[in-house]
C-alpha positions in Angstrom: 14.1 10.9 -19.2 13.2 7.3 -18.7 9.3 6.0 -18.3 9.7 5.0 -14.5 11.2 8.9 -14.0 7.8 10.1 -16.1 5.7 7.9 -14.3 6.8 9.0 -10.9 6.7 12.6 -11.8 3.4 12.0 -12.8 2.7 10.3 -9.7 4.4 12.6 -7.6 2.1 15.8 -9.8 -1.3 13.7 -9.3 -0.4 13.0 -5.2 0.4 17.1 -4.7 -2.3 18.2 -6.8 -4.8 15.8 -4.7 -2.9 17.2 -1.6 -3.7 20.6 -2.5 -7.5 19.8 -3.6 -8.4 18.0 -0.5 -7.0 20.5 1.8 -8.7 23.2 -0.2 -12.5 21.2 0.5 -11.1 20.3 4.2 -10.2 24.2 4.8 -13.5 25.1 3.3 -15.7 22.4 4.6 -17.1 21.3 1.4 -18.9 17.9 1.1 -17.8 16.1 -2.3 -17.3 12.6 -3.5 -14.3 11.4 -5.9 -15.9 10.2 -8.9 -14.3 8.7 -12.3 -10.8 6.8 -12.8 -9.6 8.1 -9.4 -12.7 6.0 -7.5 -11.9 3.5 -9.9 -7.9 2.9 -9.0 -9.8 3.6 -5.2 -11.6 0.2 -5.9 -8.9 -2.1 -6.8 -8.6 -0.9 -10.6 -4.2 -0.5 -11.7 -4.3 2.2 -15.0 -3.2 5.6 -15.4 -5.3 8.2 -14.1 -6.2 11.1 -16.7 -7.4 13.4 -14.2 -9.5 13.8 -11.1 -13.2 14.1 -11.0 -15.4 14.9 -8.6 -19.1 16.3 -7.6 -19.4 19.0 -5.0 -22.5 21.1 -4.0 -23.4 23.3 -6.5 -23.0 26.7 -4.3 -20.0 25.5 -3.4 -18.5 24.7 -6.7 -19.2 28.4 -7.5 -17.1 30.1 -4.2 -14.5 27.1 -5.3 -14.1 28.9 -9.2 -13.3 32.0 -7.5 -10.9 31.0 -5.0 -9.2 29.1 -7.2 -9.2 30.9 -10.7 -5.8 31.3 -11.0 -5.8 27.4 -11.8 -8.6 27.1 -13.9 -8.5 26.2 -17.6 -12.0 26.1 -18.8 -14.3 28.6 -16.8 -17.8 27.6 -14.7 -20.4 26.8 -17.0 -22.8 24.2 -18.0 -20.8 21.9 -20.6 -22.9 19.1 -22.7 -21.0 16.7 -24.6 -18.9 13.4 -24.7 -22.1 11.6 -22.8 -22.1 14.6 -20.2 -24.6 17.7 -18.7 -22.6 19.1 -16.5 -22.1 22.2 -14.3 -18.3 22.1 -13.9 -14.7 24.1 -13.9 -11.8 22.6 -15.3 -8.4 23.2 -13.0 -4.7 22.6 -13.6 -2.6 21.9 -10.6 0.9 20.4 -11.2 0.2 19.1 -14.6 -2.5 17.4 -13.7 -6.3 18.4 -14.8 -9.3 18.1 -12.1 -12.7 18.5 -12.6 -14.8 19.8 -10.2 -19.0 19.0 -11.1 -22.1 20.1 -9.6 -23.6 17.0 -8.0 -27.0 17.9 -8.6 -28.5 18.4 -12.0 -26.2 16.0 -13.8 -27.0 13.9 -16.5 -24.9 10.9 -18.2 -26.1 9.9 -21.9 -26.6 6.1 -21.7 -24.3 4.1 -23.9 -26.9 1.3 -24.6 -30.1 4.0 -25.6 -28.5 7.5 -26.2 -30.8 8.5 -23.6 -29.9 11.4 -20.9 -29.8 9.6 -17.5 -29.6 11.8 -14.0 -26.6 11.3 -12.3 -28.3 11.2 -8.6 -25.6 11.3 -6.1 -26.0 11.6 -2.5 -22.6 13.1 -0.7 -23.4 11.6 2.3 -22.9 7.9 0.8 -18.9 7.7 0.6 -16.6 4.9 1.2 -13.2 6.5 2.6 -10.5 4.8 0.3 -6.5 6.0 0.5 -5.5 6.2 -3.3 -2.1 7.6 -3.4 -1.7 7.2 0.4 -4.5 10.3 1.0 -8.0 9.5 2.5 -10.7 10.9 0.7 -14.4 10.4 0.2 -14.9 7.9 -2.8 -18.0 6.8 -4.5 -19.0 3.6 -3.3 -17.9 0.8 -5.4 -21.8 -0.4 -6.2 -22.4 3.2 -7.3 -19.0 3.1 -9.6 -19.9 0.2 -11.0 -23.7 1.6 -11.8 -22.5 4.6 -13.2 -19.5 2.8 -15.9 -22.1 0.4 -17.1 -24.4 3.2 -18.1 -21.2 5.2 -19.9 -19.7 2.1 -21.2 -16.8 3.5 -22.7 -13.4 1.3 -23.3 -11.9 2.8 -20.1 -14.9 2.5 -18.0 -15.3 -1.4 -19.5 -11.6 -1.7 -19.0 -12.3 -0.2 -14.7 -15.2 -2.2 -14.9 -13.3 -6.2 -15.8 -10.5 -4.5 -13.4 -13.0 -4.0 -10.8 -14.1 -7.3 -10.9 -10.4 -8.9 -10.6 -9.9 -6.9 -7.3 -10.9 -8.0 -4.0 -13.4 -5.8 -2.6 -12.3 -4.2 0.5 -14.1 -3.4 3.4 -15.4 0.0 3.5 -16.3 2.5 6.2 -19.8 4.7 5.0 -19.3 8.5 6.2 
């Protein structure tokens, strides 16, 4: 198999695993926000995405571990490390892995200081973005931005000069 045939299989894995996450928080009416390299490529940023994160309620990540344990590769817990506190379950759908957070006690270790900094999201501040021709609640670009500074990995510096090649679009807040 060629790269283009990989690359669209992966394409075509990441859009049915996203069509099968956001009809799963549509069906259950769960607030959440896409977070990560997802938001990024949301934004205006071209790489491959590694996997899908994003921040839910924390009661509702709980019902989502049981209704969908049949997908999950690492179980509920609280996982430290990597520059990350975070309640979250690890899922496989199609190939691709998601990552499903608690968007309340969350911290991210500061690249500049080594110092734990809260992740404070509100799920009510979205911009609706169609990544992969699906609308979905995204955080907003100034948030984004915020939030790969403070990790400043290579991938988030690489979203970050990406970011700031794209135009930004207009967004609608939920």
């Amino acid at each position: 198999m060629d790269d283009l045939s990989t690359s669209k299989q992966r394409e075509a894995g990441i859009r049915e695993a996203l069509v099968q996450l956001l009809s799963m928080l549509w069906d259950r009416e769960v607030d959440y926000l896409i977070v990560g390299g997802l938001a990024a490529i949301a934004h205006g940023a071209w790489r491959p995405l590694n996997d899908i994160d994003l921040l839910v309620p924390e009661s509702d990540l709980h019902e989502i571990a049981r209704e969908w344990q049949a997908y999950q590769s690492k179980p509920l817990d609280r996982h430290v490390g990597g520059q990350w506190d975070v309640v979250y379950a690890q899922f496989v759908i199609e190939g691709i892995v998601i990552e499903i957070g608690s968007a309340s006690d969350t911290y991210i270790q500061r690249a500049d200081t080594g110092q734990w900094h809260p992740l404070e999201v509100d799920l009510a501040q979205y911009e609706l973005r169609e990544p992969f021709d699906l609308r979905m609640k995204v955080m907003p670009r100034r948030e984004l931005i915020q939030y790969k500074q403070l990790l400043d990995r290579a991938v988030d510096r690489d979203d970050l000069w990406m970011l700031a090649q794209a135009e930004p679009a207009i967004s609608r807040q939920g």
